[in-house]
C-alpha positions as a printed NumPy array, in Angstrom:
array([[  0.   ,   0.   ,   0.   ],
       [  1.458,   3.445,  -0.91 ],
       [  1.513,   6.212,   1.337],
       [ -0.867,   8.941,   1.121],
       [  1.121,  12.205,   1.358],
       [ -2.341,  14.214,   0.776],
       [ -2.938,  16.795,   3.981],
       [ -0.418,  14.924,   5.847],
       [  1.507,  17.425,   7.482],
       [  5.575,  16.209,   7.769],
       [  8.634,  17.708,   9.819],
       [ 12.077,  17.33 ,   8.289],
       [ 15.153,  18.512,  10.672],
       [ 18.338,  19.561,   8.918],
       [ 15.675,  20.417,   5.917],
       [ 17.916,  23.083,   4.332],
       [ 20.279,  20.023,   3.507],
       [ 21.066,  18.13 ,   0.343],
       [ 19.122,  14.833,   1.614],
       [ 16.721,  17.068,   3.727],
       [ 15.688,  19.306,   0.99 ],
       [ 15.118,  16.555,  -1.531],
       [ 12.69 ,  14.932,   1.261],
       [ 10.768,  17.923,   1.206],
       [ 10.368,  18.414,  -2.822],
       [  8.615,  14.747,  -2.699],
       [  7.001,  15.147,   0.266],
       [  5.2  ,  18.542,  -0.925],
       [  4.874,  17.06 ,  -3.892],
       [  2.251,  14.36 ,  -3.323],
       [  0.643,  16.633,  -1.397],
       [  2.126,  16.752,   2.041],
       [  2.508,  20.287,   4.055],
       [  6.476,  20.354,   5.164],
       [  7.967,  22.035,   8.667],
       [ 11.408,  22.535,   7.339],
       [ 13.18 ,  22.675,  10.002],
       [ 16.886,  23.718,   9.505],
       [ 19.798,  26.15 ,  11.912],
       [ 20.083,  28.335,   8.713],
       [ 16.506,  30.043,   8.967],
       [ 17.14 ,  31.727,   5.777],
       [ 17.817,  28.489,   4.194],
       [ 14.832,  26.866,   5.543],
       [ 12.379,  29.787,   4.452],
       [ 13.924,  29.467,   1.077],
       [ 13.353,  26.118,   0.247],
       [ 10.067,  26.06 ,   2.2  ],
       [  8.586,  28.856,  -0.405],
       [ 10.522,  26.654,  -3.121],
       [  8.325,  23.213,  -2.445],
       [  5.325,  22.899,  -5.115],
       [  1.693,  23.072,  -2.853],
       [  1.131,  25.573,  -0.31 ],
       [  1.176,  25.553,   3.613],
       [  5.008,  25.045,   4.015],
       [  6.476,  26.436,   6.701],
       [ 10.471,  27.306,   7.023],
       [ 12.117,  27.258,  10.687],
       [ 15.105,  28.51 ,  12.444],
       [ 15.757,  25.694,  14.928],
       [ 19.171,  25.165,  16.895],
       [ 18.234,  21.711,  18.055],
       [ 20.907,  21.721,  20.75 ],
       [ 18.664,  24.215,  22.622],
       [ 15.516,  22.615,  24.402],
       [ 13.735,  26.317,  24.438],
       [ 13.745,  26.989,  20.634],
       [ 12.802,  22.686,  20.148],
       [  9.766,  23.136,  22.479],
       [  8.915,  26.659,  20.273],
       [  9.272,  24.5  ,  17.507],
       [  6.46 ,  22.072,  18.357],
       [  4.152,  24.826,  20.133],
       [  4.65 ,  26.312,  16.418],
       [  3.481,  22.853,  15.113],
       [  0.556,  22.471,  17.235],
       [ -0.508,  26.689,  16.605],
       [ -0.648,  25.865,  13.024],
       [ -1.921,  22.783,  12.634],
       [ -2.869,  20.654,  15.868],
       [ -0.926,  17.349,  15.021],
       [  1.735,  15.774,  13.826],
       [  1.743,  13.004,  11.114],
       [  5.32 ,  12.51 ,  10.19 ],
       [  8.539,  13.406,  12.074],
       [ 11.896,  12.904,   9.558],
       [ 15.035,  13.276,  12.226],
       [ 17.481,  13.73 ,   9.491],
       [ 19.837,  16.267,  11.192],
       [ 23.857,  15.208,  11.558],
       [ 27.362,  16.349,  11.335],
       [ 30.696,  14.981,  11.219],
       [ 34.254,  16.525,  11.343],
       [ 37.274,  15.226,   9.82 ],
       [ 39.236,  15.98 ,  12.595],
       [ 41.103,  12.594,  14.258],
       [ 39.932,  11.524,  17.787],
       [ 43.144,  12.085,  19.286],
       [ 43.297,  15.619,  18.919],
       [ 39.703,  17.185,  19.027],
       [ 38.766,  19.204,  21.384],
       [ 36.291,  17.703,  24.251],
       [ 33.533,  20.143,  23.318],
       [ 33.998,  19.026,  19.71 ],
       [ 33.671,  15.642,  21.174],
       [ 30.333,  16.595,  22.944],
       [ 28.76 ,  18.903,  20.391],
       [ 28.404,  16.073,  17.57 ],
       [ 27.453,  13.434,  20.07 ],
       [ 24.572,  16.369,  21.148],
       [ 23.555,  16.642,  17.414],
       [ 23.584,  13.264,  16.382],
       [ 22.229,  11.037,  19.194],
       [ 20.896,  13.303,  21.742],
       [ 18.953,  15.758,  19.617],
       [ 16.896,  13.244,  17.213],
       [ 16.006,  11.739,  20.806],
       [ 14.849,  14.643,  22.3  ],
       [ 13.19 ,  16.269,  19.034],
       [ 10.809,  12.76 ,  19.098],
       [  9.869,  12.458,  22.617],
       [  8.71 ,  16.44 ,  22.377],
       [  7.141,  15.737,  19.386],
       [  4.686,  12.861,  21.479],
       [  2.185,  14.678,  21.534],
       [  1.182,  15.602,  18.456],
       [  2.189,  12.838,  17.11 ],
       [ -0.653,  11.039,  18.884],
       [ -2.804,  13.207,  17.903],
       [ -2.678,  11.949,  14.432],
       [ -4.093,   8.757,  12.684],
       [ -1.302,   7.459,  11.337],
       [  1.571,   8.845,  13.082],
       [  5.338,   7.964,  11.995],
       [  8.749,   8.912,  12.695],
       [ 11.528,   8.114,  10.486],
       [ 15.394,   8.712,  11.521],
       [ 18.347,   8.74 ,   9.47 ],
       [ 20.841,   7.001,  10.625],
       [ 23.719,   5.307,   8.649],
       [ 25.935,   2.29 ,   7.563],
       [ 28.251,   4.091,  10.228],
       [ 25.552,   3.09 ,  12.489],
       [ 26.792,  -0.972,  12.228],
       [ 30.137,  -0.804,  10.724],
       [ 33.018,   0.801,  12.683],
       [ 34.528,   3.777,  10.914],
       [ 37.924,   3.909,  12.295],
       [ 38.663,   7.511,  11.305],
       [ 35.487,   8.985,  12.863],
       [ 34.947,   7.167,  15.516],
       [ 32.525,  10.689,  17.306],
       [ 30.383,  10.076,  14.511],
       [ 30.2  ,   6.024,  14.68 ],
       [ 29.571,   6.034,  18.414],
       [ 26.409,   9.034,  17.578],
       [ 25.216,   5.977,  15.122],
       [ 25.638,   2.746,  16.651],
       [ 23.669,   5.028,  19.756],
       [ 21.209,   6.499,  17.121],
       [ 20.41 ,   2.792,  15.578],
       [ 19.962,   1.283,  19.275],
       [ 17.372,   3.874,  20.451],
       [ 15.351,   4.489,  17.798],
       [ 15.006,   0.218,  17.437],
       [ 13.989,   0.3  ,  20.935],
       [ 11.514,   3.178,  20.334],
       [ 10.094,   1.523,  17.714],
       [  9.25 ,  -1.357,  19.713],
       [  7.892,   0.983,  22.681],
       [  5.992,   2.979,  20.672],
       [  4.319,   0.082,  18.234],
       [  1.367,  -0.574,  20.139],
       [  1.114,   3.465,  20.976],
       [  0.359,   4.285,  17.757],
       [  3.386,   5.645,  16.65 ],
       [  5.176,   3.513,  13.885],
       [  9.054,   4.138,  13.945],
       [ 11.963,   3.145,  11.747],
       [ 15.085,   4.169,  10.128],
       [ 16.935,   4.814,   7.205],
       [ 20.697,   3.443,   7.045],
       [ 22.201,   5.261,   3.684],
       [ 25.743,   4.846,   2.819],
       [ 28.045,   7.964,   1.762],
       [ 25.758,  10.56 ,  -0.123],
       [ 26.897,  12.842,  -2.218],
       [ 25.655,  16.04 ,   0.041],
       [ 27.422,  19.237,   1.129],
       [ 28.495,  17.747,   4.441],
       [ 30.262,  14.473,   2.213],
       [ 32.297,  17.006,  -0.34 ],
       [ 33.127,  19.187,   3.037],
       [ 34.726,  15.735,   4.406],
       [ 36.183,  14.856,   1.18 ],
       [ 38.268,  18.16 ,   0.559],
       [ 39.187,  17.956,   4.515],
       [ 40.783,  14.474,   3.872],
       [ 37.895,  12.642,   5.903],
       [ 37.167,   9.392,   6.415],
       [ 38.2  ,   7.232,   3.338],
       [ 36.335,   3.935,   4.49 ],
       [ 33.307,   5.523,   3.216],
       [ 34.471,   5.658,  -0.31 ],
       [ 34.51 ,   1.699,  -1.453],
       [ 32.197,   2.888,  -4.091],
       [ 31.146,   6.018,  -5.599],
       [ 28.563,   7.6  ,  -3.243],
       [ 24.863,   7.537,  -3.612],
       [ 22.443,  10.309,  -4.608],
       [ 19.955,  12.   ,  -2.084],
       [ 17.276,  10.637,  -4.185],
       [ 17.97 ,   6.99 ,  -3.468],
       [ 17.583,   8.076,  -0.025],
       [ 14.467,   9.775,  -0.403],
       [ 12.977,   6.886,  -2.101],
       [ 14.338,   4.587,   0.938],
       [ 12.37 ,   6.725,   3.02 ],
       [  9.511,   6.769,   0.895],
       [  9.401,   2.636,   0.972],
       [  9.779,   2.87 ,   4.697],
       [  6.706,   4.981,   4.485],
       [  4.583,   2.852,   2.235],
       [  5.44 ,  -0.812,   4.06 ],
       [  6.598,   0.401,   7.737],
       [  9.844,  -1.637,   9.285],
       [ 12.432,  -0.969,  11.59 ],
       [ 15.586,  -0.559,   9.319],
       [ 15.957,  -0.253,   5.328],
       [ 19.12 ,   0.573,   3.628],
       [ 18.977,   2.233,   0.337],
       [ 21.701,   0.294,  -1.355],
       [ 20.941,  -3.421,   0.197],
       [ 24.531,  -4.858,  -1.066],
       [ 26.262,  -2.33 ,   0.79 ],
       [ 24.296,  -3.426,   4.206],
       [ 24.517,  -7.316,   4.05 ],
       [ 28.528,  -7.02 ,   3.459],
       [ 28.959,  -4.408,   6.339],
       [ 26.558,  -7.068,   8.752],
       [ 28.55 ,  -9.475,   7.501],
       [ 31.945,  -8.183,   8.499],
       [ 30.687,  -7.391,  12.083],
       [ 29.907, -11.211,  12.604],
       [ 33.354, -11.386,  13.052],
       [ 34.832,  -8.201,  14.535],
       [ 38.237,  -9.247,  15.859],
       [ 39.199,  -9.479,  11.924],
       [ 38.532,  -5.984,  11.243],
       [ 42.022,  -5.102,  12.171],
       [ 43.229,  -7.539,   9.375],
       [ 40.222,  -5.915,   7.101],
       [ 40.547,  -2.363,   7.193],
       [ 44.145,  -2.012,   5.604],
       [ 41.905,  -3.373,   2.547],
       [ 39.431,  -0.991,   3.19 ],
       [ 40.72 ,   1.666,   3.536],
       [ 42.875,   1.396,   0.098],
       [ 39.822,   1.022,  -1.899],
       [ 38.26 ,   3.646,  -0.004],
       [ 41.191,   5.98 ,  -0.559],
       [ 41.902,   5.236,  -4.125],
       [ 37.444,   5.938,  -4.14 ],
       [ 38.177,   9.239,  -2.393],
       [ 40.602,  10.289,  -5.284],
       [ 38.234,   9.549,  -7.808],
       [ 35.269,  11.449,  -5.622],
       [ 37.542,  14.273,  -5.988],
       [ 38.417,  14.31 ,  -9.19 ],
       [ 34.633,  13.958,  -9.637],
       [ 34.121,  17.235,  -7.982],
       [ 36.327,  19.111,  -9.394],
       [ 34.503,  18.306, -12.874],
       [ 31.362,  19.434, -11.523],
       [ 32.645,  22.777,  -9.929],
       [ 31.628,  21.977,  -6.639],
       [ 36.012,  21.403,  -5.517],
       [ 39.429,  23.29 ,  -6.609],
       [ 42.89 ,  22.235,  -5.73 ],
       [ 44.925,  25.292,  -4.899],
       [ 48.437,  25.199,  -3.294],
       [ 48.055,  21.397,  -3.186],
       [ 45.011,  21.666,  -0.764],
       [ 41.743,  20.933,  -1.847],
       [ 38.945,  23.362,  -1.273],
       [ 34.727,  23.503,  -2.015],
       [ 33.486,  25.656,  -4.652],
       [ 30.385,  27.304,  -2.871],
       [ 27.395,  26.725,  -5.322],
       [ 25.627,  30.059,  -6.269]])
């Protein structure tokens, strides 16, 4: 059975974003009413009076601070009284090595990535209830399963994410609320090509990355037959599962890895640079801002 989008009315965190955005075109476009929810407020308005359909709404939202999330969800229940679909898609990562980070680096991306999608969901409650068919979908990652040695801020924030949002889903089942999450490999989004040009982790390049669209049409499946976990390119999630039946060898592993990732990272470059989205100047690599 498909989803009906029609008069459904759907939150997106991190909105403004290359995956985030792209939810919201297809969202609006079968007839849902989108919250984009984003830090940038000027990029939320923006692509909230960009979506096809009317009733959008673009928010301002540091979801670190509990004041401005509750605002968010008194806005929510002003407007409309209910919601039918919460999409925690925020997240960040930083190339920068565990062993010299700063602590508050440390906690900040923990904050965004675990705590915040946690928090954001139990405010949201209820108006979640008070719809018919009330969802939440999180995004969540491959780094959510498979170790990735050269981020390991960002893998803890995932393995956590993946844990409590299975849980919730089994809480909230018989509440109503039907929870699950999306597990998408690298995607080729701002926050990738910002980690590719920094010299970021190279485990996540063992193939080219995928396009926001597959996610959104991940999420979308999730959405028309409900489950706990999909993954947008399958292949990619039964060989990651199947390394972690047998951690202790991912010492032997990774050196593999990672030279198929790196040698994957070159060619993501070199990819970017062809697009006009990367330079190389001075022997540094550096993003193109898009206009």
């Amino acid at each position: 059975m498909s989803f009906d989008f029609r008069g459904k009315v759907i939150a997106v965190t991190g909105g403004a974003g290359g995956i985030g955005s792209a939810l919201c075109r297809r969202f609006a476009s079968g007839g849902a009413q989108c919250v984009v929810v984003d830090i940038d407020e000027a990029r939320a308005r923006k692509v909230a009076a960009e979506l096809p359909g009317a009733g959008h709404l673009g928010i301002g939202c540091d979801l670190l601070d509990r004041d401005a999330v509750e605002e968010l969800f008194d806005r929510i229940a002003t407007d409309h009284g209910r919601l039918d679909v919460l999409v925690n898609n925020v997240g960040m990562t930083s190339a920068e090595r565990f062993d010299v980070r700063s602590v508050e680096s440390i906690e900040r991306e923990l904050d965004l990535n675990l705590l915040s999608p946690l928090v954001a969901t139990r405010i949201a409650i209820p108006l979640l209830r008070a719809s018919d068919d009330a969802r939440v979908v999180t995004t969540v990652s491959l780094g959510g399963i498979f170790p990735l040695g050269e981020t390991p801020i960002y893998t803890a924030s995932k393995f956590g994410l993946r844990g409590a949002m299975l849980s919730i889903a089994l809480d909230l089942r018989d509440k109503g609320i039907r929870a699950g999450s999306v597990l998408p490999s690298a995607t080729d989004t701002r926050m990738l090509r910002q980690e590719a040009v920094d010299g970021g982790n190279s485990m996540q390049f063992q193939d080219p990355p995928q396009q926001p669209s597959d996610v959104v049409t991940a999420v979308v499946g999730l959405l028309d037959r409900p489950r706990l976990e999909v993954y947008p390119r399958p292949s990619e999630s039964r060989l990651v599962r199947l390394a972690m039946l047998a951690p202790n060898v991912l010492p032997r592993l990774f050196p593999l890895f990672r030279r198929r990732g790196e040698r994957g990272l070159a060619r993501y470059l070199e990819d970017l640079r062809r697009r006009g989205l990367a330079r190389r100047t001075d022997g540094r690599w550096e993003l193109v801002e898009e206009a």
